[in-house]
C-alpha positions in Angstrom: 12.1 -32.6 -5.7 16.2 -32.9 -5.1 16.6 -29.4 -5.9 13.5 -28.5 -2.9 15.6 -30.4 -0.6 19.1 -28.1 -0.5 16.7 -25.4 0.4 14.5 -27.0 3.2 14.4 -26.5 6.8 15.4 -29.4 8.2 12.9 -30.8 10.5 14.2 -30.7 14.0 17.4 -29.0 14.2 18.0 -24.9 14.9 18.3 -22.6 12.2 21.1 -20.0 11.9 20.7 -17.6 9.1 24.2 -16.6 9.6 25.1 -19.9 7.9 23.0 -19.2 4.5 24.5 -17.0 2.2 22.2 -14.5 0.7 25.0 -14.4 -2.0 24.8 -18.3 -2.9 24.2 -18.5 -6.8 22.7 -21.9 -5.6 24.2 -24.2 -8.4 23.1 -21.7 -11.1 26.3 -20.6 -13.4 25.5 -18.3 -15.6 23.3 -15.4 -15.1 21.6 -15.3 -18.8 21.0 -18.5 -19.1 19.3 -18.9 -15.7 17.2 -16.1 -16.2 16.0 -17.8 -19.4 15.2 -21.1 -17.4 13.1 -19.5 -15.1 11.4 -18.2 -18.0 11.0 -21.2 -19.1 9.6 -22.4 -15.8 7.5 -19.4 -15.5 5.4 -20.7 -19.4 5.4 -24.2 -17.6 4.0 -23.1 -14.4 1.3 -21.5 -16.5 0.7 -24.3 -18.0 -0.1 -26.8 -15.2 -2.2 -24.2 -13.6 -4.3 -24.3 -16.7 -4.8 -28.0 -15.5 -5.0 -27.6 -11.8 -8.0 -25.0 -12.9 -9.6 -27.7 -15.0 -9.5 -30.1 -12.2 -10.7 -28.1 -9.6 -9.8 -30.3 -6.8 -6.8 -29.2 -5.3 -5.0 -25.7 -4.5 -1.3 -24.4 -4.2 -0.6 -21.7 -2.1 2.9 -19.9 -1.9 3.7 -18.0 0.7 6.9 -15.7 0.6 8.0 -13.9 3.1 11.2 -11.1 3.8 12.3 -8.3 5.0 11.9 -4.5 3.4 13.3 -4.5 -0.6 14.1 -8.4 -0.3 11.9 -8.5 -3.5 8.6 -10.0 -2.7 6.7 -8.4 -5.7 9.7 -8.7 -8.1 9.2 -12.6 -7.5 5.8 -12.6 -8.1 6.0 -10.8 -11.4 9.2 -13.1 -12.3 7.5 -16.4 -11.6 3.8 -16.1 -12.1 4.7 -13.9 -15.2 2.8 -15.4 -17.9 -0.5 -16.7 -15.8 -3.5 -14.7 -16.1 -5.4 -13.7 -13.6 -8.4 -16.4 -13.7 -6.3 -18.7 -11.9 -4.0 -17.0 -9.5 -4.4 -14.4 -6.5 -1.6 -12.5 -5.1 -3.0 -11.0 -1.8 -0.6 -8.5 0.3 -1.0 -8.6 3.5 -0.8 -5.3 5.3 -1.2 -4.2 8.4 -4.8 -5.2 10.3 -7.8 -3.6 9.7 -10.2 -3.0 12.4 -12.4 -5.7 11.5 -9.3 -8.2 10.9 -8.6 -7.3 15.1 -11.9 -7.7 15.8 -11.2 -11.9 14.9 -8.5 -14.3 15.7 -5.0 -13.1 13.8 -5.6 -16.4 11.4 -9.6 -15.0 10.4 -8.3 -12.9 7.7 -5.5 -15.2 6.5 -8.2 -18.2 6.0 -10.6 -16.3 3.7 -7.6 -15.4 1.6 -6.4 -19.1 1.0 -7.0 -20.4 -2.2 -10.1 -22.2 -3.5 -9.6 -25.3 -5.2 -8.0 -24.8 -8.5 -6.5 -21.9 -8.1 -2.7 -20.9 -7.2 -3.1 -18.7 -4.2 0.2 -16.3 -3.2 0.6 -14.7 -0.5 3.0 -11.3 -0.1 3.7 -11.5 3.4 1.4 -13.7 5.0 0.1 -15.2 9.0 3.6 -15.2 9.8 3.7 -11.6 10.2 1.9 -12.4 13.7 5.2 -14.6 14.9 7.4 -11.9 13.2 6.3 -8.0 13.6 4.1 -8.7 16.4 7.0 -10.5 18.3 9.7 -8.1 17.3 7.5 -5.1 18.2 5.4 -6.6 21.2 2.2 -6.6 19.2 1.3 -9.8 21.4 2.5 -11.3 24.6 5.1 -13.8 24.6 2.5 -16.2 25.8 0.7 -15.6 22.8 3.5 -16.0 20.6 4.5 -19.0 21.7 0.8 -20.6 21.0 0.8 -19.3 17.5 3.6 -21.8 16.2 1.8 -24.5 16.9 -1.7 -22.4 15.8 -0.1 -22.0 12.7 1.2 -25.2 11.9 -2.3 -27.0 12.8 -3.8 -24.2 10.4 -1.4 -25.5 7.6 -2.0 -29.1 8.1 -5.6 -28.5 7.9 -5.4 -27.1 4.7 -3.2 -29.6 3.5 -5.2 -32.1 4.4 -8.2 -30.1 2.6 -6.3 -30.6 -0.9 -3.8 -27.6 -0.5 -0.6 -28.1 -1.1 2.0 -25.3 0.5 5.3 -23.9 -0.4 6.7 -21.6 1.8 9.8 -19.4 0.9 12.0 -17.1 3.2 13.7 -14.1 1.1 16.9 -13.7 2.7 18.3 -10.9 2.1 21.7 -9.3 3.7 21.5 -6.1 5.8 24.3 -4.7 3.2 22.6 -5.4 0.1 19.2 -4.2 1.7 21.3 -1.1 2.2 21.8 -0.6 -1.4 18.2 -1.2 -2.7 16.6 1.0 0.1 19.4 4.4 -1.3 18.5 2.9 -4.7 14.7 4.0 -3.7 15.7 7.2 -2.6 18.1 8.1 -4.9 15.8 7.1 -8.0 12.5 9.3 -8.4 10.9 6.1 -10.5 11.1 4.5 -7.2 10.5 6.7 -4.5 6.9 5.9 -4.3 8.0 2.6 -2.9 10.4 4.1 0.5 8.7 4.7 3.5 11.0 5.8 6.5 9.5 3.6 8.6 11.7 1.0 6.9 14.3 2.4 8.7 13.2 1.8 12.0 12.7 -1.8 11.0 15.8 -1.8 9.5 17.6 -0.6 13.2 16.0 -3.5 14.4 17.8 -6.4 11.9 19.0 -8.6 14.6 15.9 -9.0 16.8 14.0 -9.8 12.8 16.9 -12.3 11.7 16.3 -13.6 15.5 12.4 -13.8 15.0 12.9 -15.1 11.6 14.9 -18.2 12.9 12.3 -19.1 15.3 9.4 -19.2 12.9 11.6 -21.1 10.2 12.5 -23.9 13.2 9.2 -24.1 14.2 7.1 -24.0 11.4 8.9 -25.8 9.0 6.9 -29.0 8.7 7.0 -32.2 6.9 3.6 -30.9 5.4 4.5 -27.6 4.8 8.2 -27.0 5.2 10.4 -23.6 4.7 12.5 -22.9 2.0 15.4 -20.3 2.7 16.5 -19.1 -0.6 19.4 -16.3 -1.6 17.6 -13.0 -2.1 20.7 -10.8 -2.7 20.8 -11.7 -6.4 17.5 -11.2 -8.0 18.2 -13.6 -10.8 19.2 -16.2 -8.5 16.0 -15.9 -5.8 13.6 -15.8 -9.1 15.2 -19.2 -10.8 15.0 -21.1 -7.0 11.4 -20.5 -6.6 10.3 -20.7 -10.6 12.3 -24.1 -10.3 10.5 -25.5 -7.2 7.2 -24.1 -8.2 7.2 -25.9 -11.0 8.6 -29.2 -9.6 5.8 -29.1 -6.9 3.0 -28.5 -9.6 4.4 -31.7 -11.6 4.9 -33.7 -8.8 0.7 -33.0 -8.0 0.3 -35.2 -11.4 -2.5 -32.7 -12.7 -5.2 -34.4 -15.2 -7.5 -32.4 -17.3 -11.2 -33.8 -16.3 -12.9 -36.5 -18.4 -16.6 -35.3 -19.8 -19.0 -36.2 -17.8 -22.5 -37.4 -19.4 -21.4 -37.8 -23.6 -19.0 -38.8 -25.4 -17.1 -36.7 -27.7 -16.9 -39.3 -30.4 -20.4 -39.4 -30.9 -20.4 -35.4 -31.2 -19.9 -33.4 -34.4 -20.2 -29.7 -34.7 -22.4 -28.5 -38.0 
């Protein structure tokens, strides 16, 4: 898990994004051949959640969070690529529905986890609740400030349950989130994706990169720590996570189960 590491939070000390380039190539050197890895990866990944499935005692969820156009769903496709839908749920989380208000801000987040073997993702996730709801006063500071530590009890009970988490932050520079959201506009294949409310989030980039620093300090865990990873080149963001994915899934030391009640030596089809 090396290559995990130069993308943790460290535990304990204050995070400034300023100091992360969402440029880095992250050791990677050559754009081809690290899009091929992370195919690569992206087969192997399938692979071992084949296993985890066959076990059925554990659970991975990855969460990945980032601002508008960081390239939440092009991650998904990139990594989980080749695994079928049997073993993996992507849930996006929108905005509340009335019922999900109606319960605690964690109610709807729980049911979505992942049962045991399965690889659960989630597209936006509980953070939302220390991140829009802070930025845009959704909740009082009083409440926000009880969530971190809400949200990191939730995670080490799931942990402790037999889910292991990943958690990745997508960051992305205001510049080149300048170019992808005119790319939207400019490109009818794509316009389906712009909403102008992304602009108003987008006035309020400081007070997000802000927000974002606090979660990351607060919530990154020895159980269930953060991962900042370069977002500004999509090759580069796609062959982090793939790579650490994959690394996490190894490291669970998946075993297909043994039959239960015969023996398949003594059994021969006719």
């Amino acid at each position: 898990m090396a290559f995990a590491k130069a993308f943790q939070v460290e535990l304990g000390k204050k995070v400034d994004l300023s100091k992360h380039d969402p440029r880095d190539i992250a050791g990677f050197k050559d754009k081809d051949k690290t899009k091929a890895e992370t195919e690569d990866d992206s087969i192997a990944i399938d692979a071992l959640q084949n296993i985890l499935y066959a076990e059925g005692k554990r659970s991975l969820l990855v969460v990945i969070q980032g601002i508008d156009s960081s390239g939440k769903d092009g991650t998904v496709r990139a990594v989980f690529n080749y695994c079928g839908p049997i073993g993996v749920v992507n849930t996006s989380f929108k905005g509340p529905s009335a019922e999900d208000l109606s319960h605690d801000y964690l109610w709807r987040v729980h049911k979505a986890c992942p049962q045991r073997g399965m690889i659960g993702i989630f597209n936006r996730s509980h953070y939302e609740d220390v991140l829009v709801a802070k930025v845009k006063k959704f909740a009082t500071s009083e409440a926000i400030e009880q969530r971190y530590g809400e949200i990191n009890d939730f995670e080490k009970m799931l942990v402790a349950n037999g889910t292991a988490i990943l958690k990745f932050m997508l960051n992305l520079s205001k510049d080149e989130q300048k170019v992808r959201l005119q790319d939207r506009v400019d490109d009818p294949t794509k316009r389906w994706k712009f909403n102008p409310a992304d602009l108003d989030d987008r006035a309020l980039w400081d007070d997000y990169m802000k927000a974002y620093e606090v979660a990351l300090e607060r919530c990154s865990t020895e159980h269930a720590p953060w991962h900042i990873v370069p977002a500004d080149r999509n090759w580069v963001r796609n062959g982090v996570i793939a790579k650490i994915v994959r690394e996490t899934l190894e490291k669970m030391d998946l075993k297909f189960p043994e039959p239960k009640g015969w023996d398949p030596k003594t059994v021969k089809i006719v």
